[in-house]
LOTOR-793510 format. One line per field, with one value per atom (N, C-alpha, C): residue number from 0; residue in three letters; atom name; x, y, z. Coordinates in nm, 4 decimals. Last residue first. Layout:
<nodes>
k <- c(NUM; ...)
r <- c(ALA; ...)
a <- c(CA; ...)
u <- c(X; ...)
v <- c(Y; ...)
w <- c(Z; ...)
</nodes>
This chain:
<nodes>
k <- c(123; 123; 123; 122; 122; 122; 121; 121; 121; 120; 120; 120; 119; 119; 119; 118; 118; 118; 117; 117; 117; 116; 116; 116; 115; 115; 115; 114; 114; 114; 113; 113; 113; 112; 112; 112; 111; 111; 111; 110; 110; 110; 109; 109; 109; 108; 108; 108; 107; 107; 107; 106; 106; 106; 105; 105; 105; 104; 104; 104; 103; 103; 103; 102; 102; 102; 101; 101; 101; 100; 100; 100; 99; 99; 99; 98; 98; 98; 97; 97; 97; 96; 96; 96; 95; 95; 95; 94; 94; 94; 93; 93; 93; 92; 92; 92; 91; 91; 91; 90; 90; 90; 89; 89; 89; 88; 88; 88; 87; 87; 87; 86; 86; 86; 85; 85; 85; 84; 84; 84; 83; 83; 83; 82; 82; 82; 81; 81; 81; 80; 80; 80; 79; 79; 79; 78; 78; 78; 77; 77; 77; 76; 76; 76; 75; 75; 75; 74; 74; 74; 73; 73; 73; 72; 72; 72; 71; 71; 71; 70; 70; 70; 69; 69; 69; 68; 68; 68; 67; 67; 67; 66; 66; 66; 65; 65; 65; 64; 64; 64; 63; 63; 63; 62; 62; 62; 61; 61; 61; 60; 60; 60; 59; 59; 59; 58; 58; 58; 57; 57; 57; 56; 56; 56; 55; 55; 55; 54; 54; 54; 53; 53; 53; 52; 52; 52; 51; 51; 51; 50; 50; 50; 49; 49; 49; 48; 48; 48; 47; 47; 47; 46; 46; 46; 45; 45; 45; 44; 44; 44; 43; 43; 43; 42; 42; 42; 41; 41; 41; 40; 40; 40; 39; 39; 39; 38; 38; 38; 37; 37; 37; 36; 36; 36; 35; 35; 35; 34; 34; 34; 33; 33; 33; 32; 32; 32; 31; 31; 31; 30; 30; 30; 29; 29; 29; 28; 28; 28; 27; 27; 27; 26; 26; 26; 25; 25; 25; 24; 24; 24; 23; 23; 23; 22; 22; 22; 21; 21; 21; 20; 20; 20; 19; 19; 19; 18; 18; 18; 17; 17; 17; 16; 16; 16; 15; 15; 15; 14; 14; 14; 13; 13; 13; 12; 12; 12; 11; 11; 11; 10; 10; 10; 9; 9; 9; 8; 8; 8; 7; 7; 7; 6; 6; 6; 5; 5; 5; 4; 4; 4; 3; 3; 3; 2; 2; 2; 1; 1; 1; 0; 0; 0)
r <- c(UNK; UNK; UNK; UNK; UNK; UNK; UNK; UNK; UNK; UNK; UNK; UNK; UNK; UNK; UNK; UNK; UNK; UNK; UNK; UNK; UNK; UNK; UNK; UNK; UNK; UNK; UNK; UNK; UNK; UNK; UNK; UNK; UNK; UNK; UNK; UNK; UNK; UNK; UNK; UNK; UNK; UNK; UNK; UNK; UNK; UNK; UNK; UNK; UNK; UNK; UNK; UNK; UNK; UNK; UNK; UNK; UNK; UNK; UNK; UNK; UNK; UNK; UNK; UNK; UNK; UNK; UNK; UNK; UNK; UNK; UNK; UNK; UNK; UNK; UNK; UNK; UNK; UNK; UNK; UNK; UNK; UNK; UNK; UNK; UNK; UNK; UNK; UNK; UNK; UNK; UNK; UNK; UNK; UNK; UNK; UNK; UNK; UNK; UNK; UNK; UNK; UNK; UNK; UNK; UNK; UNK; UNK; UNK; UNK; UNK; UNK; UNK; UNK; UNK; UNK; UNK; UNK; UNK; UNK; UNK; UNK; UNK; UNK; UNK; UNK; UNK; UNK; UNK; UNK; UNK; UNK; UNK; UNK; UNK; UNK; UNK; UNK; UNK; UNK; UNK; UNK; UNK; UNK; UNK; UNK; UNK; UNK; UNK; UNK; UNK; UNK; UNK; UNK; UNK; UNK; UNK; UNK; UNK; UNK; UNK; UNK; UNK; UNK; UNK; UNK; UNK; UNK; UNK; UNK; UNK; UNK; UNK; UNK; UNK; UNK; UNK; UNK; UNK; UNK; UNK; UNK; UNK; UNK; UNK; UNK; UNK; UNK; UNK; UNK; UNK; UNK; UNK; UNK; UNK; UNK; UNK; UNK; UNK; UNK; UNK; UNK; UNK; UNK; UNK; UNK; UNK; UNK; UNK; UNK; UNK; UNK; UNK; UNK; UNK; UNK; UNK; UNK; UNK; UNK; UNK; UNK; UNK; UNK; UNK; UNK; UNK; UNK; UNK; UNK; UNK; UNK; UNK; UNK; UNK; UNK; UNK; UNK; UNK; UNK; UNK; UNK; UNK; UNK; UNK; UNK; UNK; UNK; UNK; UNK; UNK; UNK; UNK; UNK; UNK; UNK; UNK; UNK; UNK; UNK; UNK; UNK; UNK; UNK; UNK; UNK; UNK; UNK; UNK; UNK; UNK; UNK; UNK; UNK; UNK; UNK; UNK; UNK; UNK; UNK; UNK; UNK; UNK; UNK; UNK; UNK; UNK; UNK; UNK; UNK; UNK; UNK; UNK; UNK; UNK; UNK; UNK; UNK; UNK; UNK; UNK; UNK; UNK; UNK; UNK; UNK; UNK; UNK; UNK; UNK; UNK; UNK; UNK; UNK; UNK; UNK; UNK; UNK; UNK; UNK; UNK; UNK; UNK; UNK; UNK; UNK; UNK; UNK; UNK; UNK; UNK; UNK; UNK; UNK; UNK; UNK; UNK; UNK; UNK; UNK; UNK; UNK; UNK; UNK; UNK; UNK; UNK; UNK; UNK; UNK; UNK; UNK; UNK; UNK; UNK; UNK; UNK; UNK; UNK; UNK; UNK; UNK; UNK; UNK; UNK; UNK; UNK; UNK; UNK; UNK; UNK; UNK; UNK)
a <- c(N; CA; C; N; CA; C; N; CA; C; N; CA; C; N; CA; C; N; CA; C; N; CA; C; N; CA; C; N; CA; C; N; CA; C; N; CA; C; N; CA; C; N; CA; C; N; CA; C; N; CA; C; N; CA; C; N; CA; C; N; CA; C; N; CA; C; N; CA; C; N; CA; C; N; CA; C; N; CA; C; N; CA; C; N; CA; C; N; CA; C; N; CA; C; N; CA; C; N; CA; C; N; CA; C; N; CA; C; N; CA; C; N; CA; C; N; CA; C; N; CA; C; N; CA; C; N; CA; C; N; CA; C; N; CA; C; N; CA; C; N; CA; C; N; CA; C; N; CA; C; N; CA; C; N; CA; C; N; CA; C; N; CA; C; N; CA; C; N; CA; C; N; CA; C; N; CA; C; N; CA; C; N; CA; C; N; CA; C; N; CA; C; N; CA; C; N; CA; C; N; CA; C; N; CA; C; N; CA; C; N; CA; C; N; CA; C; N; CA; C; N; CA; C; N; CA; C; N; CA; C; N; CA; C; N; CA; C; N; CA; C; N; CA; C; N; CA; C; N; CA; C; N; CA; C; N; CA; C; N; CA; C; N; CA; C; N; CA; C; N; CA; C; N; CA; C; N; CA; C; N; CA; C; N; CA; C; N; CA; C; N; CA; C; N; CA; C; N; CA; C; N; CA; C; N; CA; C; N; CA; C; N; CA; C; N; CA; C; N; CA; C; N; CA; C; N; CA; C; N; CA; C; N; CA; C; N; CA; C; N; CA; C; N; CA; C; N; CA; C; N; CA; C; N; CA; C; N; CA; C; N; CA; C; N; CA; C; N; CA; C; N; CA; C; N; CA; C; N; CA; C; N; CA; C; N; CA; C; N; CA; C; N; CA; C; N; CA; C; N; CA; C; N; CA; C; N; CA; C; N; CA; C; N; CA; C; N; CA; C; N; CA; C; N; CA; C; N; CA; C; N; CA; C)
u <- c(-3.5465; -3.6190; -3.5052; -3.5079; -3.4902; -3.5453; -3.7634; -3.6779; -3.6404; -3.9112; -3.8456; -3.8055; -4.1187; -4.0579; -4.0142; -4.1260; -4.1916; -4.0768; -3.9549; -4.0809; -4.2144; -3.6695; -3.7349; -3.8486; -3.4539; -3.6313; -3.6410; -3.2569; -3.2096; -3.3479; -3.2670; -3.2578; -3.2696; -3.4911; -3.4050; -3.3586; -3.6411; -3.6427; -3.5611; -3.4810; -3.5076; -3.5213; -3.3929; -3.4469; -3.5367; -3.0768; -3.2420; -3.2445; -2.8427; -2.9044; -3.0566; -2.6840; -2.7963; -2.8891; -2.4870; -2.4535; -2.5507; -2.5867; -2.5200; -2.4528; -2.9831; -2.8335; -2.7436; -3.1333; -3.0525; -2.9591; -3.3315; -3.2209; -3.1846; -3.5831; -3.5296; -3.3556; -3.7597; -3.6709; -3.6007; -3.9296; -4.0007; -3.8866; -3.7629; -3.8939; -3.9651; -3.5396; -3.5170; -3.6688; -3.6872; -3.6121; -3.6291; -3.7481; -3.8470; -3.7872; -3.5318; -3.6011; -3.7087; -3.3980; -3.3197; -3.4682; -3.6239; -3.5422; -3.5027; -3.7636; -3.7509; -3.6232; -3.8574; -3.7441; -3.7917; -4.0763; -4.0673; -3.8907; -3.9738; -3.9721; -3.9534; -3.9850; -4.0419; -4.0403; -3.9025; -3.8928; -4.0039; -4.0235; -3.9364; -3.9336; -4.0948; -4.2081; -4.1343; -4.0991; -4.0295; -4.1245; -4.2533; -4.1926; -4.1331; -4.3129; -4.3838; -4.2641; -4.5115; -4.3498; -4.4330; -4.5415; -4.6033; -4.5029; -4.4681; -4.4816; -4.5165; -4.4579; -4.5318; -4.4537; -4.4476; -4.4155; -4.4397; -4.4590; -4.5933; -4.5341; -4.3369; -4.3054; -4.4175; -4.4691; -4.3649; -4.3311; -4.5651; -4.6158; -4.5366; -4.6520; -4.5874; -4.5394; -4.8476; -4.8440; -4.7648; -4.8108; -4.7805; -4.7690; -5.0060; -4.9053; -4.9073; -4.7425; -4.7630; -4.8930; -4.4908; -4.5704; -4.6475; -4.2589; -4.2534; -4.4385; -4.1072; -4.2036; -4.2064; -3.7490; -3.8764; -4.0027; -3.4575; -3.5906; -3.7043; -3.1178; -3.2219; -3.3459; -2.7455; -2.8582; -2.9906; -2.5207; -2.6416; -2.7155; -2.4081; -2.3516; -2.4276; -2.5513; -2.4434; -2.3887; -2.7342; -2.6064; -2.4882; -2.8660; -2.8790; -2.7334; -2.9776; -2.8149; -2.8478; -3.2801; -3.1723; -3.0364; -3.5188; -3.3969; -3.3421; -3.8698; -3.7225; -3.6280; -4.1810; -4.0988; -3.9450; -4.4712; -4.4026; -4.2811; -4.7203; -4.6173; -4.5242; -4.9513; -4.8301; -4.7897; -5.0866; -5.0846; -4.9926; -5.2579; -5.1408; -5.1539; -5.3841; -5.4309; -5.3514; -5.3045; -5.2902; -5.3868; -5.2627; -5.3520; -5.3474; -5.0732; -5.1838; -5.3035; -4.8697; -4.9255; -5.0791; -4.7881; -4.8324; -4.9270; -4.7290; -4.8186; -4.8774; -4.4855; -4.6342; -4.7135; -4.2947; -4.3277; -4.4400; -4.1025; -4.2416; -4.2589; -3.8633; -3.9167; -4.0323; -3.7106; -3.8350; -3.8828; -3.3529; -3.4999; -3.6096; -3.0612; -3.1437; -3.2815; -2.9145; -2.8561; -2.9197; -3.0377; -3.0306; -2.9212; -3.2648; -3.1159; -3.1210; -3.4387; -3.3899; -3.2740; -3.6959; -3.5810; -3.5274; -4.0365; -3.9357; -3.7943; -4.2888; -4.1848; -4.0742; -4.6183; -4.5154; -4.3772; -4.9713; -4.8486; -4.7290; -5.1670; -5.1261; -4.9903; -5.5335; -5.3909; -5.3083; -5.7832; -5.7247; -5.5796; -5.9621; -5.8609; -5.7747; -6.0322; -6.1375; -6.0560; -5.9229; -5.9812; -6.0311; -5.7266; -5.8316; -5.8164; -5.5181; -5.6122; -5.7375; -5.2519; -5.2443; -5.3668; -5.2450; -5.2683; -5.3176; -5.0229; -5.1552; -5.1191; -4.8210; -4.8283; -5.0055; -4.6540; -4.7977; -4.7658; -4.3626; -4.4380; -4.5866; -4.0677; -4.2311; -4.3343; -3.7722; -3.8726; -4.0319; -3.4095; -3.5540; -3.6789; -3.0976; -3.2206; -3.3108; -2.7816; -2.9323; -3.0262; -2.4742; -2.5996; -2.7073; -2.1062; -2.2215; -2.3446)
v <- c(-18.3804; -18.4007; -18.4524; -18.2115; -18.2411; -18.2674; -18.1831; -18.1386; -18.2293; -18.1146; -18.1338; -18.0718; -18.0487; -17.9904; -18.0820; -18.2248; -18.2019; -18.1468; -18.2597; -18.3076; -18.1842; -18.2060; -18.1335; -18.0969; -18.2085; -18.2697; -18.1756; -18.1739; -18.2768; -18.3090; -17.8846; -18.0265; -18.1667; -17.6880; -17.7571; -17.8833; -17.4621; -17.5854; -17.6391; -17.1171; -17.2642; -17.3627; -16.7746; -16.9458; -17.0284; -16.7092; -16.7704; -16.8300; -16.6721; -16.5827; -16.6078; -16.8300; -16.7631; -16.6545; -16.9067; -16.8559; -16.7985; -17.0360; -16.9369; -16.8372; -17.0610; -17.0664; -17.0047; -17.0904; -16.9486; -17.0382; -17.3124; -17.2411; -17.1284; -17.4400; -17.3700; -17.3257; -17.4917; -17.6425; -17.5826; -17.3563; -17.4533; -17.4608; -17.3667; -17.4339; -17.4548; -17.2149; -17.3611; -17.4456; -16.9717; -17.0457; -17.1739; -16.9154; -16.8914; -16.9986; -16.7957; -16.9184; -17.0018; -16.6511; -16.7641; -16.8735; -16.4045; -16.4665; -16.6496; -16.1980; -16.3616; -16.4090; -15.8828; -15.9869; -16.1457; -15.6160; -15.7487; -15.8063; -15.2974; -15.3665; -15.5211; -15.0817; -15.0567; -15.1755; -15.1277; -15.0785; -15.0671; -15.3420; -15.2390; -15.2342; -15.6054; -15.4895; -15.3974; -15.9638; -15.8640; -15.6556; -16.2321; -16.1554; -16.0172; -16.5760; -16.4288; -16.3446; -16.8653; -16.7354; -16.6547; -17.1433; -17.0434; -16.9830; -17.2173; -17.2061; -17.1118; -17.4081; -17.2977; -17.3209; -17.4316; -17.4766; -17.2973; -17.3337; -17.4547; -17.5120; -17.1133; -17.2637; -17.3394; -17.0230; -16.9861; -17.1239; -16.8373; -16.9149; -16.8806; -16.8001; -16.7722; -16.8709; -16.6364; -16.7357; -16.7439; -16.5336; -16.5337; -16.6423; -16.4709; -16.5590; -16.5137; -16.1736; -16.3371; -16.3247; -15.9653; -16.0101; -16.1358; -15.7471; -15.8591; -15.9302; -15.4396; -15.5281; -15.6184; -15.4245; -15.3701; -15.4789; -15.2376; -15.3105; -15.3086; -15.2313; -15.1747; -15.3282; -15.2190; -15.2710; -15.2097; -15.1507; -15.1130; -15.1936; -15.3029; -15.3052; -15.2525; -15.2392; -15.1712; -15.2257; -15.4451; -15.4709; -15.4160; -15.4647; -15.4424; -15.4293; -15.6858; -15.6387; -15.6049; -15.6742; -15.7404; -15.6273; -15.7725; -15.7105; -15.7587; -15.7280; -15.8280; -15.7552; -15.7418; -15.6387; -15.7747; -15.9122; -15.8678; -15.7754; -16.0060; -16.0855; -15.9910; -15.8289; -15.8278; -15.9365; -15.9954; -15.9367; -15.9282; -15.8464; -15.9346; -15.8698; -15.7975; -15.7409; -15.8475; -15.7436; -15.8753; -15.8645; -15.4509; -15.5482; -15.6434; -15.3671; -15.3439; -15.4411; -15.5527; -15.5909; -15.5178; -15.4579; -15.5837; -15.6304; -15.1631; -15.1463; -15.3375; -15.2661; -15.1524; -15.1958; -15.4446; -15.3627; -15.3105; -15.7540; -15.6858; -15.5651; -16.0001; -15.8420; -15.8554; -16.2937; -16.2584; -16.0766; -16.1730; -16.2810; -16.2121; -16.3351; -16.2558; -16.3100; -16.4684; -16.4352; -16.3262; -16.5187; -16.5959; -16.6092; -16.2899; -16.3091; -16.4090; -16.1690; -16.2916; -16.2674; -15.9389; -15.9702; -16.1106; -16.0757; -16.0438; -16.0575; -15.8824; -15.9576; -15.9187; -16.0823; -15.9703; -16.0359; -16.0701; -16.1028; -16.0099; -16.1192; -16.0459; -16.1373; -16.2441; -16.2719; -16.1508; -16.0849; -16.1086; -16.1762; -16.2171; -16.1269; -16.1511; -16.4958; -16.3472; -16.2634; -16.6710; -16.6714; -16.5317; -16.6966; -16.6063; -16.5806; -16.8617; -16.9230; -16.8159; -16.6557; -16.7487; -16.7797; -16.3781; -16.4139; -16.5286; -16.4595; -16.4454; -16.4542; -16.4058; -16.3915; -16.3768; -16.5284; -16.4853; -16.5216; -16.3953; -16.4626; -16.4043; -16.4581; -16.4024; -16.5020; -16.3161; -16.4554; -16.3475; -16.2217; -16.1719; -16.2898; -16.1097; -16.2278; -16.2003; -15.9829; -15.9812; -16.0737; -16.1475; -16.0746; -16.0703; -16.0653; -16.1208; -16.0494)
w <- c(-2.8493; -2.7496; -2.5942; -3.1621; -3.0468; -2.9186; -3.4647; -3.3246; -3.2645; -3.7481; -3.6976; -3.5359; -4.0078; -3.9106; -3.7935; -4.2964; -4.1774; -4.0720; -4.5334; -4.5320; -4.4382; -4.5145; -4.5443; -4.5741; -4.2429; -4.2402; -4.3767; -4.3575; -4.3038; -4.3052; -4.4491; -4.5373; -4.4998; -4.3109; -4.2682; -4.3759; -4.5656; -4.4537; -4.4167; -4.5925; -4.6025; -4.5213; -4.6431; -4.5362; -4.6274; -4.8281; -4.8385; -4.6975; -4.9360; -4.8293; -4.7640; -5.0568; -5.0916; -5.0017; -4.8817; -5.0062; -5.0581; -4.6662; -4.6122; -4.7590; -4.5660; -4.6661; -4.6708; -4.2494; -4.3643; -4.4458; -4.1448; -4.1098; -4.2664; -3.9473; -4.0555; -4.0255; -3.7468; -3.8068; -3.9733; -3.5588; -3.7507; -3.8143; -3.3737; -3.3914; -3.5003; -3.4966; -3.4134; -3.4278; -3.5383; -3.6626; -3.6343; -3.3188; -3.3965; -3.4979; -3.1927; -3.1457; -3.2282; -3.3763; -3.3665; -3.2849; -3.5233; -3.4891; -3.4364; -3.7918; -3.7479; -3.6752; -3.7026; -3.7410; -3.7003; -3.8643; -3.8400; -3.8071; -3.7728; -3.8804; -3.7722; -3.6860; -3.6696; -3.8031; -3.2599; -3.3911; -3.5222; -3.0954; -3.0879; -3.2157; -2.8344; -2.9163; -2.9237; -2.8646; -2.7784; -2.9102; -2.8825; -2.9311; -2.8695; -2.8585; -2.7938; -2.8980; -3.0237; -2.9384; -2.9116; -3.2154; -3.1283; -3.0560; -3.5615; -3.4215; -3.3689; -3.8673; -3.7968; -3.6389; -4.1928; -4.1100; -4.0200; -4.4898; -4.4364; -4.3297; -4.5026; -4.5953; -4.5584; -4.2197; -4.3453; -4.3853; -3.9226; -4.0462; -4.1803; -3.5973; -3.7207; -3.7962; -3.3359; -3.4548; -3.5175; -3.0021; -3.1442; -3.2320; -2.7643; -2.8470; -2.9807; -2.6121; -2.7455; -2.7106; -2.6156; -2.6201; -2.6840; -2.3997; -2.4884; -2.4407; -2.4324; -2.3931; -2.4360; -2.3067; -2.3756; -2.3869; -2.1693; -2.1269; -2.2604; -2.2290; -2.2388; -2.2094; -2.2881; -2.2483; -2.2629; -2.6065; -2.4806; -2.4336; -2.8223; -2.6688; -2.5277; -3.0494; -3.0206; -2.8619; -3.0603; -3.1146; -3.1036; -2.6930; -2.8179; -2.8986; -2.5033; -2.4522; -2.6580; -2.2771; -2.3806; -2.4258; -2.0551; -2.0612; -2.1825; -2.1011; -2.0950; -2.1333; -1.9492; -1.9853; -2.0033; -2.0559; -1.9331; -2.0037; -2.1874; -2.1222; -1.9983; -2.3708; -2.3043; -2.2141; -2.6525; -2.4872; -2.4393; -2.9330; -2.9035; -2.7287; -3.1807; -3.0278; -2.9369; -3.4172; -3.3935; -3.2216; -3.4665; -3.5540; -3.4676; -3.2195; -3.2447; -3.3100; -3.2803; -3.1742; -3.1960; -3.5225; -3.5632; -3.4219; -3.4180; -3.5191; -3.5373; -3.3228; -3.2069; -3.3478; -3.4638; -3.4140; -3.3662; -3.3332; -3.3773; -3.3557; -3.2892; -3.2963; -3.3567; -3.1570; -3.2375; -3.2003; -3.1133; -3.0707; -3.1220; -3.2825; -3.1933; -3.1508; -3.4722; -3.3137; -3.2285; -3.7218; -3.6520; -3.5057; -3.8045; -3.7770; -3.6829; -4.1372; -4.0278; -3.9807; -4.1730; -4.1394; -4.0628; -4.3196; -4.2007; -4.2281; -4.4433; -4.5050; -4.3603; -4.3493; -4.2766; -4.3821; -4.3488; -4.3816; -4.3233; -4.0808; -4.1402; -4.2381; -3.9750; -3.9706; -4.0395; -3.7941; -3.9370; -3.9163; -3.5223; -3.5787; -3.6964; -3.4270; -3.4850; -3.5069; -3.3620; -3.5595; -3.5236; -3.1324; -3.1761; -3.3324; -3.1230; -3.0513; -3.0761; -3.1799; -3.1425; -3.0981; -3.3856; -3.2359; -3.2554; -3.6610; -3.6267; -3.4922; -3.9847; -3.8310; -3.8382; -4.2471; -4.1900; -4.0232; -4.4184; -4.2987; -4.2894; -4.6397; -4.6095; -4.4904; -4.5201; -4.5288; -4.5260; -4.5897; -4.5511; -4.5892; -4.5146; -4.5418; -4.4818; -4.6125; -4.5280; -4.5632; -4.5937; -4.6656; -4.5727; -4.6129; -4.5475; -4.6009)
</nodes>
């Protein structure tokens, strides 16, 4: 199995007045959107509230989670919050679902969904 990594522009959601950033993100598509202290900083991102999650080793734990968050790749976008730990970008699963991506499972690449590969895509 391989690691996969996407180049992303992140922005606070609805404020041009703060620079956007690039970010090269980890993808896993069985977790949920990370950020570290340092992107909330730049981004002046707002807290949301605190969320419980069950980390890989099996520990539980609390950590902050904040939005909105912008995020931007291939020329497909959505709005999330993100949870605030460590010290490296991840693109996760919700994030993926909404700009209609998914991981190659031989290349390790994200890529647009084939099925849309025009325009982002969903379920209703």
């Amino acid at each position: 199995m391989g690691v996969t990594y996407a180049a992303l522009r992140l922005s606070h959601f609805g404020r041009d007045d703060i620079e956007s950033l690039d970010a090269d993100a980890l993808v896993d598509t069985g977790a949920n959107n990370i950020v570290p202290q340092s992107v909330v900083d730049q981004l002046h991102l707002a807290p949301i509230g605190q969320r419980n999650v069950q980390l890989a080793d099996g520990r539980r734990a609390s950590f902050p989670c904040v939005g909105p968050l912008l995020v931007e790749s291939m020329g497909r976008r959505c709005i999330t919050d993100a949870l605030v730990m460590g010290d490296q970008v991840l693109l996760g699963t919700i994030a993926l679902q909404a700009m209609d991506m998914v991981v190659h499972p031989a290349s390790h690449r994200l890529l647009p969904n084939p099925e849309s590969p025009d325009i982002q895509s969903s379920r209703a």
